[in-house]
C-alpha positions in Angstrom: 2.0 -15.3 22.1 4.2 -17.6 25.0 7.5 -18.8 24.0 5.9 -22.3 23.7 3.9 -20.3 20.6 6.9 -18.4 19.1 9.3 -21.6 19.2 6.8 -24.0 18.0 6.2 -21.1 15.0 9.9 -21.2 14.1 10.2 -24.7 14.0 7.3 -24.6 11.2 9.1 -22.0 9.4 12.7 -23.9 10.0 11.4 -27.0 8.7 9.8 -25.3 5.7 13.0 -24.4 4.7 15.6 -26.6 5.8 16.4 -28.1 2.8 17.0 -25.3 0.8 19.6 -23.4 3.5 20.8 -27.0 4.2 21.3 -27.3 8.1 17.9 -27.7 10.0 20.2 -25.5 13.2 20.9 -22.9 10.8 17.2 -22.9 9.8 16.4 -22.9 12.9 18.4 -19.5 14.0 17.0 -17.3 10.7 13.1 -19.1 11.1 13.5 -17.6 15.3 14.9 -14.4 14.0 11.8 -14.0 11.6 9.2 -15.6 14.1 10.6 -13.2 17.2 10.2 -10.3 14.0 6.8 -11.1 13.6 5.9 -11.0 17.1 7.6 -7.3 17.4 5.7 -6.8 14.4 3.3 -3.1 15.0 0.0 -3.2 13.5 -3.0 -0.7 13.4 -6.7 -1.2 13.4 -9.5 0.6 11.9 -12.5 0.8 9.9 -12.6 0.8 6.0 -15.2 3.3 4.7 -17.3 0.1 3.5 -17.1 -1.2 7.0 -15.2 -3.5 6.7 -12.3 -4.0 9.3 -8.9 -3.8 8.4 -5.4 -4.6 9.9 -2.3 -1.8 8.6 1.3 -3.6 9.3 4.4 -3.2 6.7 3.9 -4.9 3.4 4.5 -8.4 2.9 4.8 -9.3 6.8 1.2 -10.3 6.9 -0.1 -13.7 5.7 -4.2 -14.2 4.8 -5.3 -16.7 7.8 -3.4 -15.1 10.4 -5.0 -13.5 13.3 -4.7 -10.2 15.7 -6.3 -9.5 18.8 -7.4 -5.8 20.6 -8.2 -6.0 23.8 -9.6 -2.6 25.4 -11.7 -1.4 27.7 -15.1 0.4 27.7 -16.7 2.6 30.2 -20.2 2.3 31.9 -23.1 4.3 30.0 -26.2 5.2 31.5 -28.3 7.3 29.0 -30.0 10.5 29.9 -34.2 11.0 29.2 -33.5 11.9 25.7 -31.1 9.0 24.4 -33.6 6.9 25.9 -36.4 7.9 24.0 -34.5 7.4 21.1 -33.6 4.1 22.1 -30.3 4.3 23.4 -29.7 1.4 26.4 -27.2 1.2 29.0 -24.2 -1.0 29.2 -22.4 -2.1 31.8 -18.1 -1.6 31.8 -16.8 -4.5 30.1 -13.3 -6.1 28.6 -13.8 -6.0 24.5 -11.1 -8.6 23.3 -11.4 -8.1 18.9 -9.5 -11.2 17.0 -9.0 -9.9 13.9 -8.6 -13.1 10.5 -7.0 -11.8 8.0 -9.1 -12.7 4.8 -7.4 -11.0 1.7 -4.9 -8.2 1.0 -5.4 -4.7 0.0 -2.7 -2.4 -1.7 0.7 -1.4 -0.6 1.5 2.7 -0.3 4.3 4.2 1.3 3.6 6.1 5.3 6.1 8.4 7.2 8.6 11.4 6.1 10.1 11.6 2.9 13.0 13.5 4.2 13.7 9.8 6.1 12.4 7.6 3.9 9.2 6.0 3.6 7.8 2.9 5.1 5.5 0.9 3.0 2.6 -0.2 4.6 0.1 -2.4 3.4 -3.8 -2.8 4.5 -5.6 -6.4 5.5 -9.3 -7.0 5.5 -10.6 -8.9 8.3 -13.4 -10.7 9.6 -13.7 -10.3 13.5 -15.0 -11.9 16.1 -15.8 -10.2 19.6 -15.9 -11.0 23.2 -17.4 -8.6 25.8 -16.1 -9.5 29.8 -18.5 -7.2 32.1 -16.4 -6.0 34.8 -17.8 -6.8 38.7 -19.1 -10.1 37.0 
């Protein structure tokens, strides 16, 4: 996200709720202060059991309709005589860029130490979308 992004965010949020702090700068000042939170925000990826992707970030700081994006890199396979014969192909390197939707909300449970406290974390299904770059292309 630019700062074009994260200002045009907290003036959503600010005028959303304007009239109930009652001065739009005020609103302003706590709507950048949750939109700059957001973007700090750490999430983690993964796999459900079902399939189905998933999104982990702290409970309650993820909306359905929002959207995450992984971008990593894969290497170059060429198979060897036996993974062809199974049907195994080679790819070339490429750029994978994932953009995650978030499409519903699954439970809260707590992560971490509980000599320090916990942190709750809460898991988002997702429907994703993927983009292979071939590198040398």
């Amino acid at each position: 996200m630019n700062k074009q992004a994260l200002f045009n965010n907290a003036h959503r949020i600010a005028r959303r709720i304007a009239a109930a702090v009652g001065n739009y700068m005020v609103a302003f000042k706590l709507a950048l202060k949750q939109a700059w939170s957001d973007l700090k925000m750490t999430v983690t990826f993964g796999i459900a059991q079902n399939n189905t992707r998933y999104v982990e970030a702290e409970a309650g700081t993820v909306n359905i309709g929002d959207t995450f994006t992984e971008t990593f890199s894969v290497e170059a396979f060429e198979p060897n005589k036996r993974q062809l014969r199974i049907g195994m192909k080679a790819t070339p390197a490429a750029t994978v860029t994932r953009t995650y939707t978030v499409t519903g909300a699954g439970k809260v449970f707590p992560y971490g130490d509980p000599s320090n406290g916990f942190k709750y974390l809460q898991r988002f299904y997702c429907e994703t979308q993927e983009q292979r770059t071939e590198k040398g292309a």
